[in-house]
N, C-alpha and C positions, 0 to 999 in steps of 0.2 A: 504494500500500500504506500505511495507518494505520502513524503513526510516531507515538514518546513523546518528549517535547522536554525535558522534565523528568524526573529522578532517579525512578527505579524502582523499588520494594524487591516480593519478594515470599518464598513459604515453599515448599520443595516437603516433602511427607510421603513416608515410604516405606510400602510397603504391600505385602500378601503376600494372595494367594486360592488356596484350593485348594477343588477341586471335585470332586464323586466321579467325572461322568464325561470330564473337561477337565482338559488337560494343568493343571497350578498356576500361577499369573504373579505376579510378582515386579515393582518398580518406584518411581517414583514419581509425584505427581500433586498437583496444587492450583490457585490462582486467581492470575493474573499481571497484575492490575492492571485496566487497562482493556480487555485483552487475551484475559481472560475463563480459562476452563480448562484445564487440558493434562494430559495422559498419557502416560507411558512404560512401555510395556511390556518384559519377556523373561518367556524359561521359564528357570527357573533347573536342570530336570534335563538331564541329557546324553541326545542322541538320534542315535542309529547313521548316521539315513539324513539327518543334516545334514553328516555330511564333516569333522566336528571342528570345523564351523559355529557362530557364534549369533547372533541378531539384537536387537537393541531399536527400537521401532518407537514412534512422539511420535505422538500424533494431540489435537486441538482442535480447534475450531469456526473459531478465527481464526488458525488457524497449517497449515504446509502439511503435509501428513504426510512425517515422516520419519523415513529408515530407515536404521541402521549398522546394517550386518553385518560381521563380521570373524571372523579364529580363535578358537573359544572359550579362554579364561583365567581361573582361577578363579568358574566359571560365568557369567563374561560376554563380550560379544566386547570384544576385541582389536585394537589399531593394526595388528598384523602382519594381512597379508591381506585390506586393511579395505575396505571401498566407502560411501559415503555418498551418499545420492538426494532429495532437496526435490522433493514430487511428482513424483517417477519422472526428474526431473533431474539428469544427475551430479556431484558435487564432485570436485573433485581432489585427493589427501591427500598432504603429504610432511612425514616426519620420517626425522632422521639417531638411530639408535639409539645409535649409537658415540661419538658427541657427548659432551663433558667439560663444556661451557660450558650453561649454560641454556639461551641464546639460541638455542643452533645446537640442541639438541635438541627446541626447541618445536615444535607440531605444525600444518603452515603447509598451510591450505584454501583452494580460490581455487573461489568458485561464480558464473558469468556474470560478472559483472563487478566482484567484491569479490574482497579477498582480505584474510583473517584469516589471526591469529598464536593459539595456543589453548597456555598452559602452563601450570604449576602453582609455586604459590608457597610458601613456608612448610611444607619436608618434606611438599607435595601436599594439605596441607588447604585452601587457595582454587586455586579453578580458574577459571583468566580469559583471556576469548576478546574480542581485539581486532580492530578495523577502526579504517579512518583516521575520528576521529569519535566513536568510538563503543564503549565497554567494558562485557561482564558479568563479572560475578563470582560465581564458589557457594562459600560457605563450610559451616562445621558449623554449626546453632544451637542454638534449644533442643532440652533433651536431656526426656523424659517417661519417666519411669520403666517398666519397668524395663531397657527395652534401644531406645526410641524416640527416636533423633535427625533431628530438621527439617533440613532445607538452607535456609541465608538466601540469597538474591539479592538483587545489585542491578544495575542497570543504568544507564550515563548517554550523554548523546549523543541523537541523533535514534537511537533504536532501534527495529527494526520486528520482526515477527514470523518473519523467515526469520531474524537473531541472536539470538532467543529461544531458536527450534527445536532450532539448530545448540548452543549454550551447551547447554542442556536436554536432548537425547537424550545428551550425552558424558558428563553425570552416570551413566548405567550402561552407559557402559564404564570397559575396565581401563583406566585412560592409566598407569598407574606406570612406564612406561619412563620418561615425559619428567622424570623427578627423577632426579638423580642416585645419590639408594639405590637406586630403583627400576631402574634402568638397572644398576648392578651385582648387584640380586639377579634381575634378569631377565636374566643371562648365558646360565646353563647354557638358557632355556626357548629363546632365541632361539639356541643353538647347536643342540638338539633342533627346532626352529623349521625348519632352516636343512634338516638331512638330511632331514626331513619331508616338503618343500618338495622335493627334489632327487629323491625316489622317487613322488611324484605324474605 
């Protein structure tokens, strides 16, 4: 697999389509170096026959497609209920909601034979997904009037395009549990979460 040896920067854009006769999608997308294109999709309306479901789905030329689903949260998925797939391959997700500390609340993936730590920094504005080696980061960037903010990326380490993916599709989801405000203002949803969950 094509790996970058050297410091990476790129931009992702958000972006909205609505069409008369297709659901609307929602996301973001841009050029990741030598890496070429990427896109993230969801639907940002709610829909009956998903189960309180929602997915965002990465797809690229040089990247594997991939797919979090999880409980929908503020129109997007969610840690709770979550699955994560690299070409139809499973990760495996664990995070402690309850968690006081950062560390223990970050959100720890282990795909074949990697294992990442994925937390949020600075009241949740950078979001940064580790392996032994190897770190990305998304912060805010430029902002384009009058409501258009870029995400900056970078990356360093030998990074390859299944840490790009994984980095990249988590930009639309909710992660706000793993901060600490976000972990207390997501009390009451993960207590509603929980009865939810028990009448399924």
């Amino acid at each position: 697999m094509e790996t970058s040896s050297e410091s990476l920067k790129f931009e992702l854009m958000p972006y909205s389509i609505s069409a008369k006769k297709e659901l609307p999608k929602v996301g973001v997308k841009g050029d990741v170096g030598h890496f070429g294109s990427v896109n993230v999709e969801r639907c940002p309306l709610y829909r009956p026959l998903e189960n309180g479901m929602e997915t965002a789905r990465l797809s690229g030329p040089a990247f594997p497609e991939t797919v979090f689903r999880g409980k929908r949260r503020s129109g997007q998925p969610s840690l709770f209920k979550a699955e994560l797939t690299l070409d139809g391959r499973h990760a495996e997700l664990r995070f402690n909601a309850r968690a006081l500390r950062k560390e223990s609340r970050a959100l720890r993936i282990t795909y074949e034979d990697r294992k990442y730590v994925y937390f949020s920094e600075e009241w949740g504005s950078v979001n940064v997904l580790d392996r032994e080696g190897v770190r990305v980061s998304i912060e805010p960037g430029r902002h384009v009037p009058p409501t258009t903010t870029f995400r900056t990326g970078r990356a360093t380490g030998p990074v390859d395009a299944v840490d790009l993916a994984i980095a990249i599709v988590l930009e639309e989801v909710d992660t706000e549990i793993l901060t600490l405000g976000g972990a207390a203002l997501s009390s009451p949803f993960a207590l509603m979460q929980h009865f939810s969950d028990r009448a399924e």
